[in-house]
C-alpha positions as CSV (number, residue, x, y, z in Angstrom):
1,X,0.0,0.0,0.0
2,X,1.7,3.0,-1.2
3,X,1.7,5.9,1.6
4,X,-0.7,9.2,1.1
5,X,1.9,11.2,3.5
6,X,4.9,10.3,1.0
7,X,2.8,10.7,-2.3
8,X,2.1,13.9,-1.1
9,X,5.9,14.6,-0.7
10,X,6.3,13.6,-4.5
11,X,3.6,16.0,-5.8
12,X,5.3,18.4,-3.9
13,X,8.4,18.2,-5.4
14,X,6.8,17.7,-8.8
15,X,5.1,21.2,-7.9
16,X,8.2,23.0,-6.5
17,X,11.6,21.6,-8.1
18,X,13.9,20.8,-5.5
19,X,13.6,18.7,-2.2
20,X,14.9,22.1,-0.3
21,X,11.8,23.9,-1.6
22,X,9.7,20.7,-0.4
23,X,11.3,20.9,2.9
24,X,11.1,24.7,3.6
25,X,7.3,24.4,2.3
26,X,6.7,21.4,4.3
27,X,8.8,22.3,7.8
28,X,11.0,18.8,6.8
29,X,14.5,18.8,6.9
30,X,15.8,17.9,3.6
31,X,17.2,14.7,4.4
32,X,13.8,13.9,5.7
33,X,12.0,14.1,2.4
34,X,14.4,12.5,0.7
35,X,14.4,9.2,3.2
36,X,10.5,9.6,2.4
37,X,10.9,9.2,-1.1
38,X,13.5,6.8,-0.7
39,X,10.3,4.6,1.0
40,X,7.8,5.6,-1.1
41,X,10.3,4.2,-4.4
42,X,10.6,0.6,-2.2
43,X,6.7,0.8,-1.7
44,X,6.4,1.5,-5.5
45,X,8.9,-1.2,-6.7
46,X,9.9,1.0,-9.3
47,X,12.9,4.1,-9.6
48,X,10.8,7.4,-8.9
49,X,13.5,10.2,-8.7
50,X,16.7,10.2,-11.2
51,X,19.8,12.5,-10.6
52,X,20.2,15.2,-13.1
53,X,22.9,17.8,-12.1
54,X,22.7,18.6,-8.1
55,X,19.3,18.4,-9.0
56,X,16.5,15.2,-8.7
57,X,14.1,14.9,-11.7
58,X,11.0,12.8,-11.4
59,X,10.5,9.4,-13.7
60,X,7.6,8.8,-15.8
61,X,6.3,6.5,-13.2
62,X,6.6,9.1,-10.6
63,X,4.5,11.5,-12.6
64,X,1.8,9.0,-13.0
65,X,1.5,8.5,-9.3
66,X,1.5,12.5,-9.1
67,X,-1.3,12.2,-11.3
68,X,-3.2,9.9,-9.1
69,X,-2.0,11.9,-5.9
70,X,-3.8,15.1,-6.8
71,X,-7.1,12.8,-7.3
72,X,-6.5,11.9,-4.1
73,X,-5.7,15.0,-2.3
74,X,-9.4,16.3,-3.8
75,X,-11.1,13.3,-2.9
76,X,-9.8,13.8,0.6
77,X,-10.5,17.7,0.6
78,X,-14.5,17.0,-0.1
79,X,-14.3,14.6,2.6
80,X,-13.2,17.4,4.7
81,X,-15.7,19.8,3.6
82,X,-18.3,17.3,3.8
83,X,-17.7,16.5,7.2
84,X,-17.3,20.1,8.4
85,X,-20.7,20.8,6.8
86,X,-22.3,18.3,8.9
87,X,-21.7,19.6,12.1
88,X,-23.8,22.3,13.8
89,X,-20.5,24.7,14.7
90,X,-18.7,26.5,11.8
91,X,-15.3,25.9,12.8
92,X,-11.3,25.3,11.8
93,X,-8.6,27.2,10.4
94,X,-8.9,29.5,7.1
95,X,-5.1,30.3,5.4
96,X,-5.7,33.4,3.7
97,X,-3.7,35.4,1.4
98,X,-4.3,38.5,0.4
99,X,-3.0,41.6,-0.8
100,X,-1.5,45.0,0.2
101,X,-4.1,47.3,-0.6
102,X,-7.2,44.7,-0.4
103,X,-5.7,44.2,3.7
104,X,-5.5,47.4,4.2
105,X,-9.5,48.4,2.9
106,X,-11.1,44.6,3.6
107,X,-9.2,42.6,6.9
108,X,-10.1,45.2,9.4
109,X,-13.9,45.0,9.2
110,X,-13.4,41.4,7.8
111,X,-11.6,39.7,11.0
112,X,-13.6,41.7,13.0
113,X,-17.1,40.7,11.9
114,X,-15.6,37.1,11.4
115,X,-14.8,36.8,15.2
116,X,-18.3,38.1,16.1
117,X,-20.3,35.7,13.8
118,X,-17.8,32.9,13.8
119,X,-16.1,32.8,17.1
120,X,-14.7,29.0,16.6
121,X,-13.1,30.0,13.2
122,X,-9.1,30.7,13.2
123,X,-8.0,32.6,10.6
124,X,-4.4,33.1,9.7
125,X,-3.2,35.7,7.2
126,X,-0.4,35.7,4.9
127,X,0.3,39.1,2.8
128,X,1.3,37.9,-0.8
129,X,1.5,39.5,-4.3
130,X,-1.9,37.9,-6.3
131,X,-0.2,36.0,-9.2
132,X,2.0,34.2,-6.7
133,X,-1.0,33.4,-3.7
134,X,-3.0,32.2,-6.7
135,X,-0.3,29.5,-7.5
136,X,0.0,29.0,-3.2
137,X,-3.7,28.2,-3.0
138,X,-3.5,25.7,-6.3
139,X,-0.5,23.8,-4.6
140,X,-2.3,24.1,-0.8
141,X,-0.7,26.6,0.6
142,X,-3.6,28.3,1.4
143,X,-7.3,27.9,1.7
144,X,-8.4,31.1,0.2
145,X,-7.5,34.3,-1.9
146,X,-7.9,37.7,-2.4
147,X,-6.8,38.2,-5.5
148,X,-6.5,41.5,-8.3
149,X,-6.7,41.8,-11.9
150,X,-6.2,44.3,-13.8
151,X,-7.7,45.8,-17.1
152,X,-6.8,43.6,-20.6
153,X,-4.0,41.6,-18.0
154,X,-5.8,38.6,-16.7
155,X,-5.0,37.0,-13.7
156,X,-3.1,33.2,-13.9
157,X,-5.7,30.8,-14.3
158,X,-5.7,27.3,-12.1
159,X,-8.1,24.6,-12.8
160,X,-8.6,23.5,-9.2
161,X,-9.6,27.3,-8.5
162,X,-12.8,29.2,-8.5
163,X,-13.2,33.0,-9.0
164,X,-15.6,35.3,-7.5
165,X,-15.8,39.0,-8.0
166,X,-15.7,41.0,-4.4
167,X,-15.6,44.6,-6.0
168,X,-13.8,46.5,-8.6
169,X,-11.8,50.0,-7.9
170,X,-10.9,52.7,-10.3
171,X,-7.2,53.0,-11.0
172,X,-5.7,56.7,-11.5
173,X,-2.8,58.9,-11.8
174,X,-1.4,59.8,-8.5
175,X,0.6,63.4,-8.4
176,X,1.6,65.8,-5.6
177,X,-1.3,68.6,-4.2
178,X,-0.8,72.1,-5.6
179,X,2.5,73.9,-4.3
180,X,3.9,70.9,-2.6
181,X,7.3,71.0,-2.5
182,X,9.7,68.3,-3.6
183,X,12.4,66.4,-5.8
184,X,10.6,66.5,-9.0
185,X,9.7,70.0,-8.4
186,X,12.4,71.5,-10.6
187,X,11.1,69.3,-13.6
188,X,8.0,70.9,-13.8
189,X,7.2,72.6,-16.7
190,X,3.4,73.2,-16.5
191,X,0.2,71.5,-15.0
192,X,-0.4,68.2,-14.8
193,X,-3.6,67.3,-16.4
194,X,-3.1,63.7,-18.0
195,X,-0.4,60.9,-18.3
196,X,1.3,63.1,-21.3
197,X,2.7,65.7,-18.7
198,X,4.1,63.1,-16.7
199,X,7.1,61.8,-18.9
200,X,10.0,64.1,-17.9
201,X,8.8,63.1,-13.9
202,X,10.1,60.4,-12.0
203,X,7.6,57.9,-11.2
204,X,7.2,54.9,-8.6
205,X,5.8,51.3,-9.3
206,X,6.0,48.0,-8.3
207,X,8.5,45.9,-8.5
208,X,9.3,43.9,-12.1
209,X,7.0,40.8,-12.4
210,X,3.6,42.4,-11.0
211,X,0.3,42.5,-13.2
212,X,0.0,46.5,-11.7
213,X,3.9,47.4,-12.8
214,X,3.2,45.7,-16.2
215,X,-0.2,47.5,-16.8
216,X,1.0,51.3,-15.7
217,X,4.5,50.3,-18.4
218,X,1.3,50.1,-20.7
219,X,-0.7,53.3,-19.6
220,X,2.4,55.2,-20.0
221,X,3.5,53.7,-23.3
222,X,0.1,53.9,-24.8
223,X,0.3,57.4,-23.6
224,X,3.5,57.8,-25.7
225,X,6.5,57.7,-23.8
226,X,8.7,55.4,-21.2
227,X,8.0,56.2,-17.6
228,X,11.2,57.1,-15.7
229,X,11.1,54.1,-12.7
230,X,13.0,55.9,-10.1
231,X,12.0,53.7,-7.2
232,X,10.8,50.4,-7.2
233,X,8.5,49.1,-4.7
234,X,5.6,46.7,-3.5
235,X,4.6,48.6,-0.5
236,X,2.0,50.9,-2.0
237,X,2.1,52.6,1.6
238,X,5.9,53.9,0.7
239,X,4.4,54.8,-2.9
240,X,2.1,57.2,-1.6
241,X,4.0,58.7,0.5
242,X,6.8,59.1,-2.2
243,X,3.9,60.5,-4.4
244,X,2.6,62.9,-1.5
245,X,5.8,64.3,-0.6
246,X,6.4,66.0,-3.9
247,X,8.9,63.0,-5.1
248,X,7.0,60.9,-7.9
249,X,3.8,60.2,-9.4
250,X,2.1,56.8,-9.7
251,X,-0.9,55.1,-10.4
252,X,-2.9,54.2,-7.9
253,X,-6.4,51.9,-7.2
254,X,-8.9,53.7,-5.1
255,X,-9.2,50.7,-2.9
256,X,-5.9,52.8,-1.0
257,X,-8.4,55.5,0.0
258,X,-10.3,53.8,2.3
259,X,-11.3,54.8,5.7
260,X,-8.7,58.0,4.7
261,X,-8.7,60.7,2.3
262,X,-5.7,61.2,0.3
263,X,-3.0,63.6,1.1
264,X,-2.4,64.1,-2.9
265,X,-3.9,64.6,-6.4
266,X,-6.1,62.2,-8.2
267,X,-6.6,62.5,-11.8
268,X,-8.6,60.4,-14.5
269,X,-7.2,58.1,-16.9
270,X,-9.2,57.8,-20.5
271,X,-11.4,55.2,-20.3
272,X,-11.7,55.2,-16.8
273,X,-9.7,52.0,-16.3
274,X,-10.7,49.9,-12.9
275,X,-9.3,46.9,-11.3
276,X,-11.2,43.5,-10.4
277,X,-10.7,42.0,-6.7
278,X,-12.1,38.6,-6.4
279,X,-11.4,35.7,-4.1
280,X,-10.2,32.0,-5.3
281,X,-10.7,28.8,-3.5
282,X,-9.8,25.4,-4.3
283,X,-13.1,23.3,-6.1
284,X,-12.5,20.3,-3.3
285,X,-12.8,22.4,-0.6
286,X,-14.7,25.7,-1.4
287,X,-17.7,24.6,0.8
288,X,-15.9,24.1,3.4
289,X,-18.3,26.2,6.0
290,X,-15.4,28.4,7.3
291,X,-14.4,29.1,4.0
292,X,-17.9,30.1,3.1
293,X,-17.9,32.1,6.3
294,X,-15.0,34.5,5.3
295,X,-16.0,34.9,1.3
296,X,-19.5,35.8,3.1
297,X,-18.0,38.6,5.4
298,X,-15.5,39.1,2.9
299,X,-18.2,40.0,0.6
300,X,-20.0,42.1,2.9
301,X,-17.0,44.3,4.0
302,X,-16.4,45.3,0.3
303,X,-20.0,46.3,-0.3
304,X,-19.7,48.3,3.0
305,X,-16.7,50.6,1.2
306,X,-16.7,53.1,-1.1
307,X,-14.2,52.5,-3.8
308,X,-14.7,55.6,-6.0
309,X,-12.2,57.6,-4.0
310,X,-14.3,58.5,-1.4
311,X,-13.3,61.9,-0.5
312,X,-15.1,64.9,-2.7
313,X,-12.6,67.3,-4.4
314,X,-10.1,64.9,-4.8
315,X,-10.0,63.6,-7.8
316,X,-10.6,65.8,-11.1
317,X,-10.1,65.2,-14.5
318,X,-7.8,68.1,-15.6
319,X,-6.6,69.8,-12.6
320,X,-3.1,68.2,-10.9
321,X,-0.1,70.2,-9.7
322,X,1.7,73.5,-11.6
């Protein structure tokens, strides 16, 4: 009888590369996996893992039994919700990933309406950049999602995963209030009314690799020039702070603005571009009661936001800074 603990360990090398990455995802020590798939060969009868370079690439009859594995991982994970759903008590532990700016507008009303309503429910959350969470929660990392997408840039898609739609925020051009004083000031030749004005200014994003750094290259190349990335990063905190001191502009989703008005300018884009936030669980296990529980106050904490700015006078279509 081949063991469900050790087929596990295979899929999870199939899913991550190297027995390291298995053990630092797993809390193994990397001898430890590889003793566990020295058992799981002797249990197969067969050679599963074959030396290539410092590397271990899997055989043709380990990728049939990884096949088979993530049958068996569903199979298991509807036993689970099926079991959970039978009891009176909504109860367990939700992994959550989410966002910068979705945490910041959504897990403050969210946990706290969660530990009113569901008490017994444990939720632990994990700040991670969409595209990546959405591969996390595929390979069972996590239970649940909160994921972005932006316009013409869709998210990764995962066949085990569902999508559902939370809310959707506008995105626009970020740039210091009138007369603020700062780095860029020097390089201004006139007001800034559109992207156009912006191409001699130093501008903020996220890091290469991010669907919201590939989308504003886009904006600003569609716009007709190449923005000048002075700083790089992924905390959109540090971005507006950059943006309100008078040192860059950026593009930013309205989502930021909640629960806070914002210290700078906000100007339209053309076509009024908005981003998608939606939540992804696996198929096996997304009804799972606690898992239903937190899309649920999830769902109502983002209809209980604005995300159209939220602060009158702050966003205009052709005013800015001069």
């Amino acid at each position: 009888m081949l063991d469900i603990k050790r087929l596990r360990l295979l899929r999870e090398l199939h899913l991550r590369g190297t027995l390291a990455d298995v053990a630092a995802a797993l809390q193994y020590s990397p001898s430890a996996v590889s003793q566990q798939l020295a058992l799981l060969e002797k249990e197969a009868g067969t050679q599963l893992l074959r030396k290539v370079g410092r590397r271990v690439q899997l055989t043709a009859q380990a990728e049939i039994l990884v096949a088979h594995t993530a049958e068996i991982l569903e199979t298991l994970e509807r036993a689970e919700a099926d079991l959970s759903a039978s009891l009176s008590t909504v109860t367990g532990t939700v992994k959550l990933a989410v966002f910068q700016s979705a945490a910041l507008a959504l897990l403050p009303d969210m946990l706290t309406a969660m530990a009113r309503a569901y008490p017994e429910v444990r939720i632990e959350v994990v700040q991670r950049e969409p595209e990546a969470a959405l591969y996390e929660t595929w390979a069972r990392d996590f239970d649940l999602v909160v994921a972005e997408q932006y316009p013409g840039h869709a998210a990764p898609l995962h066949p085990e995963l569902d999508r559902a739609t939370l809310t959707s925020d506008a995105i626009r051009l970020a740039v210091p209030h009138d007369g603020v004083a700062g780095g860029m000031a020097r390089l201004l030749t006139g007001p800034i009314t559109g992207l156009a004005d912006t191409a001699q200014l130093p501008w903020v994003m996220e890091p290469h690799g991010a669907a919201s750094r590939h989308w504003a290259e886009q904006a600003c190349r569609q716009a007709g020039f190449e923005p000048d990335v002075r700083f790089e990063t992924a905390d959109l905190q540090a971005q507006v702070r950059l943006i309100e001191s008078g040192n860059a502009v950026g593009l930013m989703p309205d989502l930021m603005w909640t629960g806070r008005p914002p210290a700078l300018t906000l100007i339209e884009l053309p076509q009024r571009p908005r981003r998608t936030v939606f939540t992804s669980a696996r198929l096996a296990s997304r009804l799972r009661p606690a898992i239903l529980a937190c899309r649920e106050i999830l769902a109502q904490a983002a209809e209980g936001i604005s995300v159209d700015s939220g602060t009158a006078g702050s966003s205009t279509p052709e005013g800015g800074l001069s």
